[in-house]
C-alpha positions in Angstrom: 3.6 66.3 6.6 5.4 64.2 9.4 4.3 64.7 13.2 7.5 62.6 15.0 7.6 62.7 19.3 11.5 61.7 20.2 11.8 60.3 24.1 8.0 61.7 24.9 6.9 58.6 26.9 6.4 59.8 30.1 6.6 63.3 29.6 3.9 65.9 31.3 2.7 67.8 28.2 0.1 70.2 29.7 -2.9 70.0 31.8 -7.0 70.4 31.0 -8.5 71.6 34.2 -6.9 69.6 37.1 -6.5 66.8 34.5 -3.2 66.2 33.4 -2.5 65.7 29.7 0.7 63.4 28.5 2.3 64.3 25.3 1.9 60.9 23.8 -1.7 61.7 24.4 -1.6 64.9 22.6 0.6 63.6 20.5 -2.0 59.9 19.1 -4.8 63.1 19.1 -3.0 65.3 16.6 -2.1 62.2 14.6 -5.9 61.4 14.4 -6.9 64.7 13.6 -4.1 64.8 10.6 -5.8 61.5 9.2 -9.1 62.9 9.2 -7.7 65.9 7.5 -5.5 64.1 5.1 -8.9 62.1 4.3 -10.9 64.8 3.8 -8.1 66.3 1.4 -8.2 63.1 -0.8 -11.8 62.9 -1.0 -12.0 66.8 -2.2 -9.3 65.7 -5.2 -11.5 63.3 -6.5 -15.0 64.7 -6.6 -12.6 67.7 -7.9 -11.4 65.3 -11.2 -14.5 63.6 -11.2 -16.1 67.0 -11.7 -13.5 68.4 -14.1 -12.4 71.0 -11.6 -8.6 71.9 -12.1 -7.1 72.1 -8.5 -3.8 73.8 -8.5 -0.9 74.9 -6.1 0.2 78.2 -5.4 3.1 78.3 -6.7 1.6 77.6 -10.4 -1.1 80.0 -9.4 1.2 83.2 -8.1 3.0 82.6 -11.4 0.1 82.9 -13.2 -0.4 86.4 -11.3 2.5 87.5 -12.2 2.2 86.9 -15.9 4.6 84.4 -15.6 2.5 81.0 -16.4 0.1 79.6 -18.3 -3.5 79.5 -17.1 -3.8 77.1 -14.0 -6.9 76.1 -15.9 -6.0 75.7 -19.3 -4.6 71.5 -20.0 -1.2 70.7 -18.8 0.8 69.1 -21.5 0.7 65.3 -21.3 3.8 63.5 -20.5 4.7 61.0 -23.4 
């Protein structure tokens, strides 16, 4: 995911009470709140494959729904 402000330098974004809120202020907040999330993600994955849980997307799991995939738990084939 890509968060990218074009010309927002000055730019009155919205207020908080009489405070007024810039959108380059909103815009380094939501950039810190996507690290932390992105961090967060990262550390789930590896306690996941440290643990030997299988973490899969849903695509591969709606196929599997449908009948239409192998088991998003079963081993993936490894590439040679």
């Amino acid at each position: 995911m890509a968060l990218a402000l074009v010309g927002v330098g000055a730019v009155m974004a919205g207020r908080r009470g009489k405070r007024r809120i810039s959108a380059a202020r909103i815009a380094r907040r939501a950039a810190l709140a996507l690290d932390d999330a992105t961090q967060t993600a990262v550390e789930a994955l590896d306690y996941a494959e440290q643990c030997g849980i299988v973490c899969v997307d849903g695509p591969q799991l709606h196929r599997w729904q449908e009948d239409a995939g192998r088991r998003p738990w079963e081993a993936q084939p490894s590439a040679a």
